[in-house]
N, C-alpha and C positions, 0 to 999 in steps of 0.2 A: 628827710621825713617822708618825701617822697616814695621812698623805698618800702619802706616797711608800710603803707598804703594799700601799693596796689600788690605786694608779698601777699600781705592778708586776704587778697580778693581773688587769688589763686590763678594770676593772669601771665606768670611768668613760663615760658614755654622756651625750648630749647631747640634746634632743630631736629627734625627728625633720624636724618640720614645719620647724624653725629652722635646723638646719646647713644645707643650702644657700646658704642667704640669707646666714647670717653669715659663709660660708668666705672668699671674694672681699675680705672684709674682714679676716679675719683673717691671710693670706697676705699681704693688702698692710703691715699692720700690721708683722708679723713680718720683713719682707724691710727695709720703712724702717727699724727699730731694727738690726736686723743692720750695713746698709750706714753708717748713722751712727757706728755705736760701732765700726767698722770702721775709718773714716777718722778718729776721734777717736785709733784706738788708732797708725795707721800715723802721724799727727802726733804723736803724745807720742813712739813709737820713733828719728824724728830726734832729739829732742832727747834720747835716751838714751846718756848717753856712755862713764860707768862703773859699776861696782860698786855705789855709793850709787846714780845716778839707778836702776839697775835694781831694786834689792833696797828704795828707802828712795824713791823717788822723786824724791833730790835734796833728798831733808828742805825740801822746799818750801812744801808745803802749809800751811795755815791752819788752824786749829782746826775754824773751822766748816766747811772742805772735810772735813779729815778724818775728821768728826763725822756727815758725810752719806753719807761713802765706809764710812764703818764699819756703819752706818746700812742700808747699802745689803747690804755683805756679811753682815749679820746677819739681814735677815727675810726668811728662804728662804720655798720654795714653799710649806713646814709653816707657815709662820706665817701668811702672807698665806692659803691654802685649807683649810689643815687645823685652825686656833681655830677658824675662821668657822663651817665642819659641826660640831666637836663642844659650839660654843655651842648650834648648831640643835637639836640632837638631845639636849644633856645639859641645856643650862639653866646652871645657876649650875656645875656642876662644872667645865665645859667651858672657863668664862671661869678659872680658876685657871690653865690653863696659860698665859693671858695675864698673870697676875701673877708665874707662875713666870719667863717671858722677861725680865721686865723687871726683878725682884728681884736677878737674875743680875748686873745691869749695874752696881749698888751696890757688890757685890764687887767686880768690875774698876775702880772707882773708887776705892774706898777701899784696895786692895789693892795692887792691879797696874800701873795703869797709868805713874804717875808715875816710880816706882822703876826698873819694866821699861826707860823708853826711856830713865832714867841711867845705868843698867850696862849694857847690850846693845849691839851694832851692828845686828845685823840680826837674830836668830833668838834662840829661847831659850834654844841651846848656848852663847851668848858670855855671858850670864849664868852660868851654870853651869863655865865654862871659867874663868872669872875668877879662881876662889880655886881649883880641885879639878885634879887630872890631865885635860889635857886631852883627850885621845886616847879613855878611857875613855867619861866623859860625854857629851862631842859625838856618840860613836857610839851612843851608849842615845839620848840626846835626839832625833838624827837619825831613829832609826829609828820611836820613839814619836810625831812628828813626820806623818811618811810613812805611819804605821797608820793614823792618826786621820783624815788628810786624804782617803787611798784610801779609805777605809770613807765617811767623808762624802759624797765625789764620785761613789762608786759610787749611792748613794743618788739622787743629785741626776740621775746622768744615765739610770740608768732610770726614774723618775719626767719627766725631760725626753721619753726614747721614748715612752712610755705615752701622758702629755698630748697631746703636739703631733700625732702618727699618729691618736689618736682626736677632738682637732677638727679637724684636717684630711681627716676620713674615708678614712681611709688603715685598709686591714685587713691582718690575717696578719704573721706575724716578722717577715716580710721587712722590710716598710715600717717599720717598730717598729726595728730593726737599723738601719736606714737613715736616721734620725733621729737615734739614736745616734750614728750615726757620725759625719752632718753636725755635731751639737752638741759633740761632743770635737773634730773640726776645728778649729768658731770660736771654740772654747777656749786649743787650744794657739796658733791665730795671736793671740789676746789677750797671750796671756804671751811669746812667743815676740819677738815685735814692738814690744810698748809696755812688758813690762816693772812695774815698779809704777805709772810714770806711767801708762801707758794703761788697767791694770786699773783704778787709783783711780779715772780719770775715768768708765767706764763704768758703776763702783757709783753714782757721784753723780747721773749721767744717770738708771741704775736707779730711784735712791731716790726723786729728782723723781715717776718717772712710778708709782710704785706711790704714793706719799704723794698725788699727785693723782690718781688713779684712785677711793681710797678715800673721797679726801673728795669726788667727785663723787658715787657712790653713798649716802655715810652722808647727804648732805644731802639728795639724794631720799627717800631713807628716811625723814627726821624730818620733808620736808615731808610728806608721806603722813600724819604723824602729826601734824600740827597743832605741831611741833616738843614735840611733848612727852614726855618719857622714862616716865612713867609709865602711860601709855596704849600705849606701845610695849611695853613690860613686858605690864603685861595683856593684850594680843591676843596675843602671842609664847606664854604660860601659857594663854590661853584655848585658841590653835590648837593647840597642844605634845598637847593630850590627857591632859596630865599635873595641870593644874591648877597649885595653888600651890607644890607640890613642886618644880614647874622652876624655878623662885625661891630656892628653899631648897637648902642642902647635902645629901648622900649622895646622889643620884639614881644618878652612875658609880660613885663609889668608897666609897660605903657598904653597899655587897652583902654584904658578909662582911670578914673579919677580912685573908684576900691582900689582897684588891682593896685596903685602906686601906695597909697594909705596899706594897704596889707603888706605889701614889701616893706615899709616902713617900721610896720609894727612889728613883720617877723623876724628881719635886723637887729632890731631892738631886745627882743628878745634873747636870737643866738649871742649877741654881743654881751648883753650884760648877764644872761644866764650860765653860762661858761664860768665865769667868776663864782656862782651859787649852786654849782650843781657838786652834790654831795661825795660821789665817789672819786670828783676833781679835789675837790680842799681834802678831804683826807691825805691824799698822797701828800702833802707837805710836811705830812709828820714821821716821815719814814726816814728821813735825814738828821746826820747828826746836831749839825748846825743851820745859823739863817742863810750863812753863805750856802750852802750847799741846796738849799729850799732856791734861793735864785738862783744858783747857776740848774739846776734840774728847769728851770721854765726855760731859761736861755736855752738848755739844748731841746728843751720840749719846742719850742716855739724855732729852732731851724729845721728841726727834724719835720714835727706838722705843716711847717712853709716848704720843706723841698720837697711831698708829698703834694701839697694843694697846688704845686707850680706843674709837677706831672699830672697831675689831672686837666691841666692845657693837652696835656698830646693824647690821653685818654679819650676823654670829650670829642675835643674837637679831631681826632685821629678816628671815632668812629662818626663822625660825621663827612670825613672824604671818602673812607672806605666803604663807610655800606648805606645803603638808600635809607632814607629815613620814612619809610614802608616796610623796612626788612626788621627796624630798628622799634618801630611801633606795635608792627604785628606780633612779635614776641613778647613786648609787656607796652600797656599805653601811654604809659608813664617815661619807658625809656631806660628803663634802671635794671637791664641786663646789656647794656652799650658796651659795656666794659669785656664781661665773657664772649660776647661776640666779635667784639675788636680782636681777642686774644684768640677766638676760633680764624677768624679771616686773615689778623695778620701770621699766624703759624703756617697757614699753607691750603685755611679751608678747613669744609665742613667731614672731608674724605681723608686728607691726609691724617699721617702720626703728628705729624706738630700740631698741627692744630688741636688733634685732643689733650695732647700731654700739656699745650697752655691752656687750654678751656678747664685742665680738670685742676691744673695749677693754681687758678685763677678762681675757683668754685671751692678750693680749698680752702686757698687763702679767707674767702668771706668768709665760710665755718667758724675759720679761725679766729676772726674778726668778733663774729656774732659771740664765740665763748669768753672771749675776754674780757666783755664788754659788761655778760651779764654778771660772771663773776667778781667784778671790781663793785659793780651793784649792789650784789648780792650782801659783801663783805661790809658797803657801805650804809646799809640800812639793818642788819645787822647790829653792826657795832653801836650805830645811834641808840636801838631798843636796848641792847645791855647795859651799854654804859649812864646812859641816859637814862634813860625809864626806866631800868631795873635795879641799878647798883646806887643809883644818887635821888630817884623818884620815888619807887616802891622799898628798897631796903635804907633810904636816907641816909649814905654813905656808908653804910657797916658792911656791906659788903666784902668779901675777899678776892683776891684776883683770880684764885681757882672759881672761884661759882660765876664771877663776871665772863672769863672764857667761858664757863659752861652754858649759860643763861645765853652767850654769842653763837653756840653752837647749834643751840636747842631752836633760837630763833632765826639763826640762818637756815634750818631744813622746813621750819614754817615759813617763812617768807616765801623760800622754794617752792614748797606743795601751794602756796597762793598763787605763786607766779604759775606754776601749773596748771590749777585750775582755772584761773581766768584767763590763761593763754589756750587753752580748751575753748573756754566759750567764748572768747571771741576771738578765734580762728575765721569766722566765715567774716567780722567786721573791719571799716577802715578806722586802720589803728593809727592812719596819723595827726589827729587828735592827740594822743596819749602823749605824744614823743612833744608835740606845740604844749601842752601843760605841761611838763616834766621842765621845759626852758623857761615858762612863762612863769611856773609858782615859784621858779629856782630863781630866777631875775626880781618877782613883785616881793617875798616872802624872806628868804635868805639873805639876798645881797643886800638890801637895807638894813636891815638888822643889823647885821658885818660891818658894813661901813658907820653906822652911827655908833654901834659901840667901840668901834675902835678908835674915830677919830671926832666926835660930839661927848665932850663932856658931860652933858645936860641929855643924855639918851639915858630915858628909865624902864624901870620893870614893865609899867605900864603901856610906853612905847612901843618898846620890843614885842608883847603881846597883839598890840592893834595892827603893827607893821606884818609879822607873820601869819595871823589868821585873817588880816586884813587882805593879801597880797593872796592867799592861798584860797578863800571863796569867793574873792572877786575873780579869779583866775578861772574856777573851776564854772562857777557860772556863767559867765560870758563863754566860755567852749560851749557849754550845755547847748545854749541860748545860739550856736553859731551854724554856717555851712556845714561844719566839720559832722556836726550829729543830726541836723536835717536838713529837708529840703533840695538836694540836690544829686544828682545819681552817684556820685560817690561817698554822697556821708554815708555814717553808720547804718541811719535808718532815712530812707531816702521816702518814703511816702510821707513821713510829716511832713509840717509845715508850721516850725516853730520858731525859725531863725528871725526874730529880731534885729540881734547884732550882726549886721554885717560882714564884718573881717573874719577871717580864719583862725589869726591868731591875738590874744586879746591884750600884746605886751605893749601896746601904745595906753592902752588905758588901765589896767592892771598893775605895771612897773612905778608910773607916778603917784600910782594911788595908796601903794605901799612905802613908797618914800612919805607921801604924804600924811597919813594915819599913823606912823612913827615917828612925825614931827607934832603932830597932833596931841596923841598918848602923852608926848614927855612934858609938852608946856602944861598941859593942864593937871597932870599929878607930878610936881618938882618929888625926887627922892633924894635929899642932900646923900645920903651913903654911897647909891650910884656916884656921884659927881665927885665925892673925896677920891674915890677906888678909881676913879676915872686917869687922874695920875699916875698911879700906880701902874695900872696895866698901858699907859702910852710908853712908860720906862719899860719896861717888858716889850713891849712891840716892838722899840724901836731898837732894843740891845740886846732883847733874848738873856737877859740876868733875871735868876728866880723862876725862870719857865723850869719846868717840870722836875 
């Protein structure tokens, strides 16, 4: 979240002697992934014929596709540049948010995943729809759905401006706008054209080139070090300035009494928002079976664990190799550690190696950034068709032609929104958006999920207070936070409106949407909920009668 922060505040800088050299390389890089995932995306949209292949992909997919594709939509541009700088810079604290990622994944394992693609078709209103009024919940779900996703995407595509305009040595809004705009382009032709086939295959393509990106780097790195982790360790502490402390816990989050309370809360968050965030549960439904929904996290969750475990030599690799002055001056956050790891450990700012990983590595996150918003894109999307438009505004009479079409029509408006507000807030810190998009996913969603699937006595009622209860409590406590005033990197740093303390608001927001959906269901009992409640537990747990 980090990343996409200080992206927006246009602090990312490359060096100087180097961009030149490595631009030529990186335009070429960026143009061959484009045109590939391009024509990947325009052959899967032939073979898209209905409703399912659009929204489900034709439930075709294999475990271990799905596990790559998921894989793929999961380790955004925070993950891959933003652990990297705040390993460099924090040491042990910094590598927590790489156990936080991955801890997350347990939950939607144990939790969600199985269940999700028994009851569901395509979205997580058709869970919710199953036992309660329909019209109601699809339309909270729908909207909850479309917050999360726009708040995510905003993120992603101005952090896409920011990156690409500044190693393309592109200066001034314009170009930054202009960037934007081309990457919401190759977005909505993503969804617009292939659909869920053509998105899932460009995640897997993605996952490929970042999972090999990384282990090129992390194995330079450990050759450097005689392959040995401990010696990596030590120079990383020695170079840190900090000594053994960077080794050890509290360096970030042990300042004071907040800073622990806000690691707490934003923990809480990526942990149980992971399980809620929308373009995540979709991919469950791309598979034929439940088996196949679990083994897709099984390989999701080794493939994201032997990525978050190379972000050990990332991190802490750019914190033996280069001054952490070299590491700040370029962004203050830290969240260019990674490309400069990959420029220093190549050979330097002068040599060919070093440009051809810089520009590898500057690809790679491109790649990252389009996968990410396309899986988005595709996933708030489908909520407003199927959801609001096929089962809300046409109250099921809809046909599966108009439902793709009504996905298509509202994937190129989501687009031109995520456009336009990735325009204007170009100049703001957008990591805000990215702590709501976990925190209404975690207060709003997951509760829901969980009581409808496993609370027999979860009603209409419930579900309404738990999702709009989780998703204003969420968005008001940001409002009210650091993150939008009072301090030089919120949005608008001359107020002085912060209240709430924390940054992010999932220590209070997440219970309180559990809470308001235990609330909802005692006080209006719905016997219909509670009969239908059997029904869909036989479903979840067998996947008989699903779809």
């Amino acid at each position: 979240m980090s990343l996409t922060q200080s992206l927006a505040s246009g602090q990312l800088q490359l060096a100087a002697e180097g961009a030149s050299q490595h631009r030529t390389l990186i335009v070429t890089l960026f143009t061959v992934f484009v045109l590939l995932t391009l024509g990947v995306t325009v052959w899967a949209g032939r073979r898209t014929k209905d409703a399912t292949d659009f929204y489900a992909g034709g439930r075709e997919f294999s475990g271990f596709q799905n596990g790559l594709a998921i894989s793929g939509d999961y380790m955004s541009a925070a993950s891959f540049l933003g652990i990297a700088g705040a390993i460099a810079l924090s040491g042990y604290d910094g590598f927590l948010y790489s156990i936080g990622f991955l801890v997350a994944w347990l939950v939607a394992l144990v939790l969600v995943a199985e269940p999700l693609r028994n009851s569901g078709r395509y979205t997580m209103g058709d869970v919710l729809a199953f036992r309660m009024r329909q019209r109601p919940v699809r339309t909270a779900a729908g909207i909850s759905t479309i917050i999360v996703s726009i708040f995510y995407l905003l993120a992603q595509m101005v952090g896409a401006g920011a990156l690409v305009a500044l190693l393309l040595g592109i200066s001034g809004e314009a170009g930054k706008n202009l960037i934007v705009v081309l990457v919401g382009v190759v977005m909505i032709l993503y969804v617009t054209i292939g659909g869920m086939k053509g998105t899932t295959w460009v995640q897997m393509i993605k996952a490929v080139l970042l999972i090999g990106g990384t282990l090129v780097v992390t194995a330079l790195v450990f050759h450097k070090f005689n392959y040995n982790l401990s010696t990596l360790l030590d120079a990383a502490a020695a170079n840190s300035g900090k000594g053994s402390s960077f080794l050890e816990p509290g360096l970030k989050y042990g300042v004071d009494t907040t800073s622990k309370i806000n690691f707490i809360s934003l923990g809480l968050a990526l942990v149980l928002g992971t399980a809620g965030l929308p373009h995540i549960l979709i991919r469950f439904y791309t598979v034929p079976t439940a088996m196949a929904a679990r083994k897709s996290v099984n390989w999701a969750i080794g493939i994201i664990g032997g990525f978050y475990l190379m972000t050990i030599a990332l991190g802490f690799g750019a914190a033996a190799l280069l001054s952490p002055k070299t590491i700040t001056d370029s962004d203050a956050a830290g969240n260019t550690a990674a490309p400069l790891l990959a420029q220093e450990i190549g050979g330097g700012a002068d040599s060919t190696g070093g440009a051809i990983l810089l520009a590898m590595i500057s690809a790679v996150a491109f790649a990252t950034i389009l996968a990410v918003v396309a899986g988005l894109t595709l996933a708030s999307s489908s909520s407003f068709a199927h959801d609001l438009y096929a089962n809300v505004i046409r109250k099921g009479k809809a046909t599966d032609k108009e439902e793709v079409g009504a996905a298509r029509i509202s994937s190129v408006i989501i687009g031109a929104v995520a456009i336009g507000l990735g325009i204007f807030a170009g100049g703001l810190n957008v990591a805000g958006l990215v702590a709501l998009a976990f925190a209404v996913a975690a207060s709003a969603n997951l509760p829901t999920i969980l009581y409808s699937l496993f609370w027999k006595r979860f009603t209409t009622q419930g579900a309404l207070w738990s999702i709009y209860g989780g998703l204003i409590s969420s968005v008001v406590l940001v409002l009210f936070s650091p993150v939008v005033t009072s301090k030089p990197t919120s949005m608008f740093p001359e107020a002085d409106i912060a209240w709430f303390p924390l940054e992010n608001p999932g220590l209070i927001s997440i219970p309180l949407g559990f809470l308001l959906g235990w609330i909802g269901s005692v006080i209006a009992k719905e016997e219909e909920a509670v009969k239908k409640h059997a029904e869909l537990e036989v479903r979840s747990m067998t996947g008989f009668g699903a779809h």
